[in-house]
N, CA, C and O atoms as CSV, one atom per row, in Angstrom:
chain,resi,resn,atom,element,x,y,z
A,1,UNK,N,N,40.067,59.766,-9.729
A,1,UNK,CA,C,38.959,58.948,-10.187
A,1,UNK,C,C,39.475,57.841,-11.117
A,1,UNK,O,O,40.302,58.102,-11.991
A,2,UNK,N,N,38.895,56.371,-10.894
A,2,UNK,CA,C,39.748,55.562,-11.555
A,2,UNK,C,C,39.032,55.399,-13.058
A,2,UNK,O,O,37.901,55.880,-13.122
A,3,UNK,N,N,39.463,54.885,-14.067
A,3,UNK,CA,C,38.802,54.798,-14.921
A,3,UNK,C,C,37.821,53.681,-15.288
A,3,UNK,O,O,38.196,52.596,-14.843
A,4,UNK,N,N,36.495,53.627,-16.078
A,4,UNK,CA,C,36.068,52.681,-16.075
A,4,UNK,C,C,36.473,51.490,-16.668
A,4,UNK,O,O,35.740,50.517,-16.484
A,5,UNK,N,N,37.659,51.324,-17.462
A,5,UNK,CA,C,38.152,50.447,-17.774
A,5,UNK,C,C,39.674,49.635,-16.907
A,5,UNK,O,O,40.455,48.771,-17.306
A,6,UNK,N,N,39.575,50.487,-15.452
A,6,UNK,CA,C,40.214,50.118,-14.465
A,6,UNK,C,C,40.749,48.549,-14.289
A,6,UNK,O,O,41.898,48.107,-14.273
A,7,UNK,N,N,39.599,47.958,-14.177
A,7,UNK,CA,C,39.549,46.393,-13.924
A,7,UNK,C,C,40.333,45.754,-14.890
A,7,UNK,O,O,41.215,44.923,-14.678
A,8,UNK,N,N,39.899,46.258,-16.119
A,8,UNK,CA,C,39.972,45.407,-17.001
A,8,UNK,C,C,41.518,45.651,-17.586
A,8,UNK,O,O,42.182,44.685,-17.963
A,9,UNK,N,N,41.943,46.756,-17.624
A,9,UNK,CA,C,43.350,47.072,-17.445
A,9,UNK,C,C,44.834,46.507,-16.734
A,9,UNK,O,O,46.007,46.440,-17.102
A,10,UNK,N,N,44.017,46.127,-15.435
A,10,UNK,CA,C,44.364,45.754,-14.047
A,10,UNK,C,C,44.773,44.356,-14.744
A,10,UNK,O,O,45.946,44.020,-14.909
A,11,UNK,N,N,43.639,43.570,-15.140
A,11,UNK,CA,C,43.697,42.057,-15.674
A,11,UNK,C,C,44.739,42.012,-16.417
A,11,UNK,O,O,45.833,41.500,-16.180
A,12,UNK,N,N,44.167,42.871,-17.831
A,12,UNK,CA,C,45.602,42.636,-18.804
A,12,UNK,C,C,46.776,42.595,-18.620
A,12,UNK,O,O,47.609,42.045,-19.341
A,13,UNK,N,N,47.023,43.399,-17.253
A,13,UNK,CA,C,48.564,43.391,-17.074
A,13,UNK,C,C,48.984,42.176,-16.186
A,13,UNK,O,O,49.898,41.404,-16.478
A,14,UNK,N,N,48.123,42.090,-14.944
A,14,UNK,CA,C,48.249,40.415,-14.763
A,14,UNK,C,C,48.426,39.468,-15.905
A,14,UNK,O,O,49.637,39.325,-16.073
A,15,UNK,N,N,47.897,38.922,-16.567
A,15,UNK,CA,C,47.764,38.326,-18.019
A,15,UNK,C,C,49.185,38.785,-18.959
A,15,UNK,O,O,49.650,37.982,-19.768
A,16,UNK,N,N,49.807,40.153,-18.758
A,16,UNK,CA,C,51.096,40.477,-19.807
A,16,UNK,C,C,50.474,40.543,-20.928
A,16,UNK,O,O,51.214,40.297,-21.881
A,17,UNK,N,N,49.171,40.828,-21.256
A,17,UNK,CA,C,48.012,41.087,-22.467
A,17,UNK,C,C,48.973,42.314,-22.928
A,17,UNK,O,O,49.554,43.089,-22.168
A,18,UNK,N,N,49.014,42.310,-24.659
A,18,UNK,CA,C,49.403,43.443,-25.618
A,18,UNK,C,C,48.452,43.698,-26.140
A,18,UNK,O,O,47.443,43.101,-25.764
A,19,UNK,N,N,48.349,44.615,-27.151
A,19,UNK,CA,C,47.512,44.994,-27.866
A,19,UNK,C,C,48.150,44.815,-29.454
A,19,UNK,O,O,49.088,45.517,-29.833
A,20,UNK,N,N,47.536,43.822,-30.287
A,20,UNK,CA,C,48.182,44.096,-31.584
A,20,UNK,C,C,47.582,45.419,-32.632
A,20,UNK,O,O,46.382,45.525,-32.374
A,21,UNK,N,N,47.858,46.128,-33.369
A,21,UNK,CA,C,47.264,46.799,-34.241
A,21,UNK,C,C,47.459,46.515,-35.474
A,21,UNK,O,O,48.197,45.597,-35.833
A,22,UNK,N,N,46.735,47.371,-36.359
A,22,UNK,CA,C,46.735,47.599,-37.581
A,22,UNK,C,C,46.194,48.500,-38.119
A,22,UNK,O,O,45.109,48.694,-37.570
A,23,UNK,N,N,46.428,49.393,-39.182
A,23,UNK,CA,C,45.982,50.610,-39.712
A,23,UNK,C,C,44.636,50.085,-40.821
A,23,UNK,O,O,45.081,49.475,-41.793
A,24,UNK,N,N,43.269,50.216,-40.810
A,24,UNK,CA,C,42.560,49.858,-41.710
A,24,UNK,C,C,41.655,51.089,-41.978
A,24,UNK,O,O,41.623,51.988,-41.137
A,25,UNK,N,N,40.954,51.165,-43.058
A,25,UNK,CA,C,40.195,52.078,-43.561
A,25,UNK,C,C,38.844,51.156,-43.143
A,25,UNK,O,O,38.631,49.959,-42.952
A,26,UNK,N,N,37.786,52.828,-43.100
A,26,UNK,CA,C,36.678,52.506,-42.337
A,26,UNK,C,C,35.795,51.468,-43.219
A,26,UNK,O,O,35.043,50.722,-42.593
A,27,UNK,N,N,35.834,51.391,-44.404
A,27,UNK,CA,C,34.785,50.487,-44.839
A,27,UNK,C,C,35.293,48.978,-45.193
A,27,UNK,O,O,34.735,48.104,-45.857
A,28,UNK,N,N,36.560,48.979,-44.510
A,28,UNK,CA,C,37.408,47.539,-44.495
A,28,UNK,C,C,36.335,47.289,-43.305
A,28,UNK,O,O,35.367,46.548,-43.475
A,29,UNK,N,N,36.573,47.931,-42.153
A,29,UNK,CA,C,36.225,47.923,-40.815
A,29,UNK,C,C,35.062,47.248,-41.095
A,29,UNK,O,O,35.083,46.018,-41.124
A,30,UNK,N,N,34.050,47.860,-41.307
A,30,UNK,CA,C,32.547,47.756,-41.481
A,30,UNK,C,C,31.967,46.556,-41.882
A,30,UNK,O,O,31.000,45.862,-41.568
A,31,UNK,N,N,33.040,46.542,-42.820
A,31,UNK,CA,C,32.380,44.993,-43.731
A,31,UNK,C,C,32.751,43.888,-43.206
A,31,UNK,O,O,31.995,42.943,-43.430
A,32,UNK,N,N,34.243,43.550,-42.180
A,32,UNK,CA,C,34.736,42.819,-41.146
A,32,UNK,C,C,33.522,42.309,-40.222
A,32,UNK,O,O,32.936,41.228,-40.164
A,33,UNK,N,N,33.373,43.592,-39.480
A,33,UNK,CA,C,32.692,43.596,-38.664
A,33,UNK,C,C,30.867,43.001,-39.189
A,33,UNK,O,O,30.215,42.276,-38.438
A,34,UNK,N,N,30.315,43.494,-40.579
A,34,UNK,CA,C,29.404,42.881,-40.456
A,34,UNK,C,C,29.440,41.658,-40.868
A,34,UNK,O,O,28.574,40.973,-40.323
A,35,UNK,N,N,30.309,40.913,-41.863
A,35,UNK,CA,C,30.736,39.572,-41.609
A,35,UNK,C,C,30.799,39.038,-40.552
A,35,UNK,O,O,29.796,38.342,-40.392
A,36,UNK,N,N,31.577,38.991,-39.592
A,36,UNK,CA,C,31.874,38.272,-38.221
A,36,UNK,C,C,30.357,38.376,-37.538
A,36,UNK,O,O,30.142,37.526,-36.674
A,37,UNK,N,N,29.247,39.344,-37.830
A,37,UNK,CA,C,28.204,39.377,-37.364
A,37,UNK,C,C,27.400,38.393,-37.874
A,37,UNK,O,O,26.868,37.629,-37.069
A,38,UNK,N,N,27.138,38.207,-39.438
A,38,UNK,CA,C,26.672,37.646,-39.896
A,38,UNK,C,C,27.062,35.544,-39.505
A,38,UNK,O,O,26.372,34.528,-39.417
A,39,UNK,N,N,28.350,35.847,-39.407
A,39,UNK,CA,C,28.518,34.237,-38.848
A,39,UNK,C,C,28.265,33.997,-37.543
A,39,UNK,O,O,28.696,32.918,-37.137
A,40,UNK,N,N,27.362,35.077,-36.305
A,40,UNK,CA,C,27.681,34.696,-35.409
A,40,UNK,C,C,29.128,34.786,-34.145
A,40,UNK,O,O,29.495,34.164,-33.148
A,41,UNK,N,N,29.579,35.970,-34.965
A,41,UNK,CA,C,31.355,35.651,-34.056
A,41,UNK,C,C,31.557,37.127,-34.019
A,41,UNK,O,O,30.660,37.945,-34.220
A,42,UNK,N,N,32.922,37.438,-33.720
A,42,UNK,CA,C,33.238,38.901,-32.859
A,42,UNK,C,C,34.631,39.069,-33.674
A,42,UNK,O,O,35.225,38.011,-33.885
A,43,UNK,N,N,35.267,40.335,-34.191
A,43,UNK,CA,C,36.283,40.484,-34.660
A,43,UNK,C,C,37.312,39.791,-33.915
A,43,UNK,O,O,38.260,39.304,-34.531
A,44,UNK,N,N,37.201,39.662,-32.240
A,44,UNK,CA,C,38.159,39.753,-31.607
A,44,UNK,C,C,38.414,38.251,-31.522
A,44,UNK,O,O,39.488,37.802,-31.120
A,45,UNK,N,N,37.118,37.285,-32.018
A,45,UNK,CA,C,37.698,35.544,-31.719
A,45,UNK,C,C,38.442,35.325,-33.251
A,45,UNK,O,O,39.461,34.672,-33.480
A,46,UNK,N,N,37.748,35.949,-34.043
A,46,UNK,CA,C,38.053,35.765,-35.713
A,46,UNK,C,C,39.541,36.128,-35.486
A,46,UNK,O,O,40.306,35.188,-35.703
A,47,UNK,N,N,40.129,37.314,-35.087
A,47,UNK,CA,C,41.680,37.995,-35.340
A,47,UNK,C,C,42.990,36.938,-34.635
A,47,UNK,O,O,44.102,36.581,-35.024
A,48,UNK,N,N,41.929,36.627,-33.081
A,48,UNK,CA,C,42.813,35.851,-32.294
A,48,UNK,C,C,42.786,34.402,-32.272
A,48,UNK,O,O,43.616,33.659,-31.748
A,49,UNK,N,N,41.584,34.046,-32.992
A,49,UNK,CA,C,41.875,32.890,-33.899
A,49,UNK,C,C,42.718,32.068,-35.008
A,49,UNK,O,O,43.183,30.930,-35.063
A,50,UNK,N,N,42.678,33.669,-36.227
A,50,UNK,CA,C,43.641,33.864,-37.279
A,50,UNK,C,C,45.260,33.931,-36.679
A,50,UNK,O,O,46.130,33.372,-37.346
A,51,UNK,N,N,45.473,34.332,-35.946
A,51,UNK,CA,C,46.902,34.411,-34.798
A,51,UNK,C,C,47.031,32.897,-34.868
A,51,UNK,O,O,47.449,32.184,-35.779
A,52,UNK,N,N,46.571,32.605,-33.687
A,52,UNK,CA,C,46.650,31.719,-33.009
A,52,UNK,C,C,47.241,30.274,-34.407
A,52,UNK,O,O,48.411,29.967,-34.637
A,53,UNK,N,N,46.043,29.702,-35.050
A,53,UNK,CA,C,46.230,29.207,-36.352
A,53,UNK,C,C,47.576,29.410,-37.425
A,53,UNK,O,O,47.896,28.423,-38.088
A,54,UNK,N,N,48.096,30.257,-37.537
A,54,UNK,CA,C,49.124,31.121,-38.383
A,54,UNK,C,C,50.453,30.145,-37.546
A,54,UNK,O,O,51.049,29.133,-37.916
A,55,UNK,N,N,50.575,31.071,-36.154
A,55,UNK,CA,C,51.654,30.807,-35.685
A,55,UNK,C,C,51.538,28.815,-35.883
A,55,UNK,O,O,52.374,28.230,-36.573
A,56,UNK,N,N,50.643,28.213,-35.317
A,56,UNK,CA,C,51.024,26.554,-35.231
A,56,UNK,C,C,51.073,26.244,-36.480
A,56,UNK,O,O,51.539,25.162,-36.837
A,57,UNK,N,N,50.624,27.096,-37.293
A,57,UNK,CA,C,51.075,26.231,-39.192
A,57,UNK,C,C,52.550,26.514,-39.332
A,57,UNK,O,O,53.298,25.734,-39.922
A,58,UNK,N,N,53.005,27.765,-38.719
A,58,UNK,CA,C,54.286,27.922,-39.113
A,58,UNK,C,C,55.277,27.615,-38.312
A,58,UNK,O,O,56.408,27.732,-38.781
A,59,UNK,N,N,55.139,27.179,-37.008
A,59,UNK,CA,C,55.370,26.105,-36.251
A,59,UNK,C,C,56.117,24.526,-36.779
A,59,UNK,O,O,57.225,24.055,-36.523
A,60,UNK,N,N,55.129,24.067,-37.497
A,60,UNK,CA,C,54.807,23.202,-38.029
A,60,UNK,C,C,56.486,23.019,-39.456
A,60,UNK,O,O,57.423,22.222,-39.502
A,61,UNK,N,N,56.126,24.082,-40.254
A,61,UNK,CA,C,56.821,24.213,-41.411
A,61,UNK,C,C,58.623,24.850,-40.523
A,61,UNK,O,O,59.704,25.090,-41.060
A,62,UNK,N,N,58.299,24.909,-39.385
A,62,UNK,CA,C,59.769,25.468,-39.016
A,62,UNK,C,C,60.656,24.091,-39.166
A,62,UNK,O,O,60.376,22.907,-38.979
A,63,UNK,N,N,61.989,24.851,-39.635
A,63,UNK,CA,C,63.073,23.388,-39.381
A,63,UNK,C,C,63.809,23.345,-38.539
A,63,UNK,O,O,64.216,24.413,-38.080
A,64,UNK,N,N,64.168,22.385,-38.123
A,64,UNK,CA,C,64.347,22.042,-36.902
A,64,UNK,C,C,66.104,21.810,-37.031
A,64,UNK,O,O,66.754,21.457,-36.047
């Protein structure tokens, strides 16, 4: 039986998708999460946003 997250599995690995982690305590979690609610947005654009941003600043400051 395949799993229901079959597809979406399937994709990520097409894609070479990782998974980043981090160890947080639950009421870090909570309050993240109802922030990102409160603006309208999803942990997952906020985190891969914060990525995304990070790396081209430090990009930027690399010497060449």
């Amino acid at each position: 039986m395949k799993s229901r997250y079959h597809a979406h599995i399937e994709y990520a690995k097409r894609k070479e998708f990782i998974k980043i982690v981090f160890d947080s305590n639950k009421k870090t979690r909570n309050k993240f999460h109802e922030a990102c609610k409160t603006n309208n947005t999803n942990a997952t654009k906020v985190l891969k946003d914060f990525v995304n941003n990070y790396i081209k600043e430090n990009e930027k400051n690399k010497p060449e």
